[in-house]
DOPA-494034 format. One record per residue: residue number from 0; residue in one letter; x, y, z of N, C-alpha, C, O in turn. Coordinates in steps of 0.2 Angstrom, whole numbers. Layout:
# DOPA-494034
pos|code|n.u|n.v|n.w|ca.u|ca.v|ca.w|c.u|c.v|c.w|o.u|o.v|o.w
NUM|A|X|Y|Z|X|Y|Z|X|Y|Z|X|Y|Z $
...
END
This chain:
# DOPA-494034
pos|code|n.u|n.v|n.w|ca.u|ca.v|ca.w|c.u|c.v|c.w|o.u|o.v|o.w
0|X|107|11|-60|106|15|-54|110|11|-49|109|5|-47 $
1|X|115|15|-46|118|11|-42|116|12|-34|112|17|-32 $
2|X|118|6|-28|116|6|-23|115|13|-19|110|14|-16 $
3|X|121|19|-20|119|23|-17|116|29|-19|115|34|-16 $
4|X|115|29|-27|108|32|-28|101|31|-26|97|36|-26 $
5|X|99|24|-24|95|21|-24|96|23|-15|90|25|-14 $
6|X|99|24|-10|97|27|-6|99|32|-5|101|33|1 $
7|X|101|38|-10|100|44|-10|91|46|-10|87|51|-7 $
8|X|88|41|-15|83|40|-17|78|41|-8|74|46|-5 $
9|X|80|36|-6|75|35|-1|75|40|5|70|42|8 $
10|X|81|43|7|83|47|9|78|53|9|74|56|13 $
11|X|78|55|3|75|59|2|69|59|1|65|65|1 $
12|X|65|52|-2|59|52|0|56|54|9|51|58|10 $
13|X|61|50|13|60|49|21|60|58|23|57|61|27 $
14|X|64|62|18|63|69|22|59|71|20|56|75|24 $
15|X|54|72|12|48|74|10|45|72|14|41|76|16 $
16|X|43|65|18|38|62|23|38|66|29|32|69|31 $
17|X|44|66|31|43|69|38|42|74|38|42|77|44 $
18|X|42|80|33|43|86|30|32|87|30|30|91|34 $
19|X|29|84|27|25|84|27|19|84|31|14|87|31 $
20|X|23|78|36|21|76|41|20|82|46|14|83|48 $
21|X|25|87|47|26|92|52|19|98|48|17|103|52 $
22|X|18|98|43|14|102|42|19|109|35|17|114|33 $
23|X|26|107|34|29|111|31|30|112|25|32|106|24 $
24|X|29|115|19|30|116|14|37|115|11|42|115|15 $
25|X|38|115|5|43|114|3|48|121|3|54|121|5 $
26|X|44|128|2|48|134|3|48|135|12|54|136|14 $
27|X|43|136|16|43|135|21|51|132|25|55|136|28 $
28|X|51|124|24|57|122|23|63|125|25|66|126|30 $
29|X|66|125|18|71|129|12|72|135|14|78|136|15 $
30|X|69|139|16|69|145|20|74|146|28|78|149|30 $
31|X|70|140|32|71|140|37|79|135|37|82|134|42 $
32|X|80|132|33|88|129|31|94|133|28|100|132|29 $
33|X|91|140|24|94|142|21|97|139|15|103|139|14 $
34|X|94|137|11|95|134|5|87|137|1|82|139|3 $
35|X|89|135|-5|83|136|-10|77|131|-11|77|125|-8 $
36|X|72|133|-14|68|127|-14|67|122|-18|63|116|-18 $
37|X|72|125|-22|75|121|-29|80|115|-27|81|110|-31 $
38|X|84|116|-22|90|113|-21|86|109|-14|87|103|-12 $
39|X|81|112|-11|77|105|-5|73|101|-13|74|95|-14 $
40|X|70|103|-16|67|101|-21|72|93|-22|71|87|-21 $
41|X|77|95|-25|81|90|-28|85|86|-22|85|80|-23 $
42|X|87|88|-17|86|83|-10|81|78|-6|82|75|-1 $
43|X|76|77|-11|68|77|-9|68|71|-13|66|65|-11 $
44|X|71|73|-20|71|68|-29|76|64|-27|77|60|-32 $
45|X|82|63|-21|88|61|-23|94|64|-30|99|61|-33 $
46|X|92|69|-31|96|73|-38|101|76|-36|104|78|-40 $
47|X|103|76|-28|107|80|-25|110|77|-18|107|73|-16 $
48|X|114|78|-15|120|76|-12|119|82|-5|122|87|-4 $
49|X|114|80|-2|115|85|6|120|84|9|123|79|9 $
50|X|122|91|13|129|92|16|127|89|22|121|90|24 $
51|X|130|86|25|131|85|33|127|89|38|122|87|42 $
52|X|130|96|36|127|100|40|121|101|40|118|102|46 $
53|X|116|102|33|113|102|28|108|95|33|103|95|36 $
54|X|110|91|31|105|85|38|103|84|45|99|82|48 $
55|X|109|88|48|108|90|56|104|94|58|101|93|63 $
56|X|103|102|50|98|105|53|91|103|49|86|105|51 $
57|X|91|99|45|84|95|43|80|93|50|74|94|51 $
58|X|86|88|56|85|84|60|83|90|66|77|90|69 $
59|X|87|95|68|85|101|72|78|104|68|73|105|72 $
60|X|77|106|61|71|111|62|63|106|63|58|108|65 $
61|X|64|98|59|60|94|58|59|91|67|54|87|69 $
62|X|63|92|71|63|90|78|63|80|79|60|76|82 $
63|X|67|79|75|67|71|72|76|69|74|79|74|76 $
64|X|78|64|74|84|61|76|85|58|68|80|57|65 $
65|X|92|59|67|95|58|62|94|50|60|94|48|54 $
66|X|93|45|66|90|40|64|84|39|59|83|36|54 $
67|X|79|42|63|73|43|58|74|47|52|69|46|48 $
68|X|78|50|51|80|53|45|81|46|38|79|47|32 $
69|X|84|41|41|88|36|40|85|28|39|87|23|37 $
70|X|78|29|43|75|23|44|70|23|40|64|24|42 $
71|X|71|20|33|70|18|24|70|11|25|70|7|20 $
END
């Protein structure tokens, strides 16, 4: 496993965290991103590669700064 799997990994733990935190479900989510809950699913596992844009609006609907996104 290489380094940037390894925080793809965490990455995506940190948004399942604060995703829960807020009270939101995984489809709830997904919905309100406009993606699947299959594709938040595998951004959650690190199995997947979120777009840019795709993280801004994590950080707009979760109401959190991309920092905290990022603070693993």
């Amino acid at each position: 496993m290489s380094i940037n799997d390894e925080k793809l990994k965490l990455l995506g733990r940190q948004v399942k965290k604060i995703r829960k935190s807020k009270g939101l479900s995984q489809l709830n989510l997904s919905v309100k991103l406009g993606i699947t809950r299959e594709h938040l699913s595998k951004i959650e596992r690190g199995a997947a590669y979120p777009s840019v844009k795709v993280l801004f609006d994590i950080t707009d609907i979760l109401k959190v700064s991309f920092k905290d996104l990022a603070d693993f």
